[in-house]
C-alpha positions in Angstrom: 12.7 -31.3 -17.2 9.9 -28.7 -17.8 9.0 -29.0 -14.0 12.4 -28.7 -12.9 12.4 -25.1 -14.9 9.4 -24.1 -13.3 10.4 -25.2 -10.2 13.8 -22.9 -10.8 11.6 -20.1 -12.1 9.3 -20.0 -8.7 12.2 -20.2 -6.4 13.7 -17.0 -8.6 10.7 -15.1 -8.5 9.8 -16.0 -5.1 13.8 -15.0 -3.4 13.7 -11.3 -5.8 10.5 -10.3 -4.4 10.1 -8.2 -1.2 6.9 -7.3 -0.2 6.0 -3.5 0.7 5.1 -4.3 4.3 9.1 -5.4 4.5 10.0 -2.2 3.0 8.2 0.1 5.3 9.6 -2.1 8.2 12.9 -1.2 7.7 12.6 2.2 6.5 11.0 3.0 10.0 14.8 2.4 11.5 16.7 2.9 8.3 18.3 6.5 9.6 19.3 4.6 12.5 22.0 2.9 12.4 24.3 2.6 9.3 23.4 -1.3 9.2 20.5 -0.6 9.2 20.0 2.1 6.4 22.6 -0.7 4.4 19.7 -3.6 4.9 17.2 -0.9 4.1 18.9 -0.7 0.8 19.6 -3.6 0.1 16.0 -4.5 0.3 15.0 -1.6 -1.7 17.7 -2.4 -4.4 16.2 -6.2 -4.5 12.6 -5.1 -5.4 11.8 -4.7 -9.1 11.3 -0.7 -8.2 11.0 0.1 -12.0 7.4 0.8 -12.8 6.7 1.0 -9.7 6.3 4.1 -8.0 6.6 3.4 -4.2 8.8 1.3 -4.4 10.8 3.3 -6.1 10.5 6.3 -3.6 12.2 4.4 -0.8 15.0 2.8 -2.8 15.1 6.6 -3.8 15.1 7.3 -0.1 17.5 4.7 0.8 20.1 6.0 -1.5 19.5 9.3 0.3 20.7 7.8 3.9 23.7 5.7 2.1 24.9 9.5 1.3 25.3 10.7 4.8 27.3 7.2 5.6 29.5 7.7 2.3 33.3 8.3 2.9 34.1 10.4 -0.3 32.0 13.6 -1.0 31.4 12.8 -4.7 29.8 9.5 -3.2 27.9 11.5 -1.0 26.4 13.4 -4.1 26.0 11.3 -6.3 23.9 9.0 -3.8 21.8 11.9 -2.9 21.1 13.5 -6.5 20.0 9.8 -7.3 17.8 9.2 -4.6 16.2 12.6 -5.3 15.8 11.9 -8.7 14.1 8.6 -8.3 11.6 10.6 -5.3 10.6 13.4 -7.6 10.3 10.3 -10.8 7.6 8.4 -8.4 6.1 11.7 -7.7 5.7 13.1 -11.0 4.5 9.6 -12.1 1.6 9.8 -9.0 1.4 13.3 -7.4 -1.6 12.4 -5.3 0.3 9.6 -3.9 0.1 9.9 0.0 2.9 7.4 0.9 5.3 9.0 -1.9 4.3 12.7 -0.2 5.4 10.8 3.1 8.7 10.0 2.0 9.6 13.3 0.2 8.6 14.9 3.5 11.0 12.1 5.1 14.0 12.9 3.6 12.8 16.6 2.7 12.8 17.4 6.7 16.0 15.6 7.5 18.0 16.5 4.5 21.3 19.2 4.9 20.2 22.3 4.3 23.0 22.5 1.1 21.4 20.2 -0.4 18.6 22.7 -1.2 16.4 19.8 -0.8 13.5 21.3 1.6 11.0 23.5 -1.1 7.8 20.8 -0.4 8.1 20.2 3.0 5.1 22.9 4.2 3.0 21.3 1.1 4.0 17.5 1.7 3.1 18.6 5.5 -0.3 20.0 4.3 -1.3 17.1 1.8 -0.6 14.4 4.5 -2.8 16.1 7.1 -5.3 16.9 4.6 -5.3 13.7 3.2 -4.5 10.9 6.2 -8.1 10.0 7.0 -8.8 9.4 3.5 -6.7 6.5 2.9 -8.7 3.4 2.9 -6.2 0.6 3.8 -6.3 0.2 7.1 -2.3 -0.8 7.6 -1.2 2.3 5.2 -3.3 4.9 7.3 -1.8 3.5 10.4 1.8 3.9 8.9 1.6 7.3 7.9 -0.1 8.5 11.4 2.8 6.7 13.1 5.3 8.7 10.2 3.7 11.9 11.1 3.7 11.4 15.3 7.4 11.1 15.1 8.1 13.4 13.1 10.1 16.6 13.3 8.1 18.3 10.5 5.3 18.0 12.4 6.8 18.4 15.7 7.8 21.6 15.0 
């Protein structure tokens, strides 16, 4: 009996956790399509994001695309005010956080200008160029060049 619970509790754990290299896979093409930013959140909303700042930046993020695919305008707010909310939470949490500076900037740049949601996209810009050949992991550094060479805040 006890190995029949742990055997329950691994296959739980094991189908709730998404690892980040998943995450940054689909947020690559989340704006894409609006399948794809609902897999991107779907994924996002399946991590434990709680505690966890980066993780919680793209579910963040990912509530910010479902608002430009929402029917009602209420939806459309209240998606985005969450999705901010969670952004600036993993930011406050870890300001020297260069993938959470990355996805403000993300969303930042692309965001409706109503919204009002664009004051740190010239310092998100300058922290990520300052601060991209610092990053020791070899598979984060990589992302973020990739992040920046597409773009449009730094195609500008």
């Amino acid at each position: 009996m006890k190995l029949l619970v742990l055997f329950m509790g691994l296959i739980f754990v094991n189908a709730s956790s998404v690892n980040i290299t998943e995450v940054r896979n689909l947020y690559r093409h989340a704006k894409d399509t609006k399948e794809n930013t609902d897999k991107f959140f779907e994924t996002t909303q399946k991590t434990n994001y709680q505690n966890k700042p980066v993780l919680s930046a793209y579910h963040g993020c990912a509530l910010t695309l479902k608002a430009s695919y929402a029917d009602k305008k209420m939806s459309k707010i209240s998606f985005f005010r969450k999705g901010k909310k969670l952004i600036e939470a993993a930011i406050e949490a870890e300001p020297n956080n260069i993938e959470l500076r990355m996805i403000r900037l993300s969303v930042q740049s692309s965001a409706p200008k109503i919204t009002r949601y664009y004051k740190n996209i010239e310092d998100d810009k300058n922290f990520l160029t300052n601060n991209v050949e610092k990053i020791s992991s070899p598979k984060l550094k990589e992302f973020i060049k990739g992040f920046m060479s597409t773009s449009q805040a730094f195609n500008k």
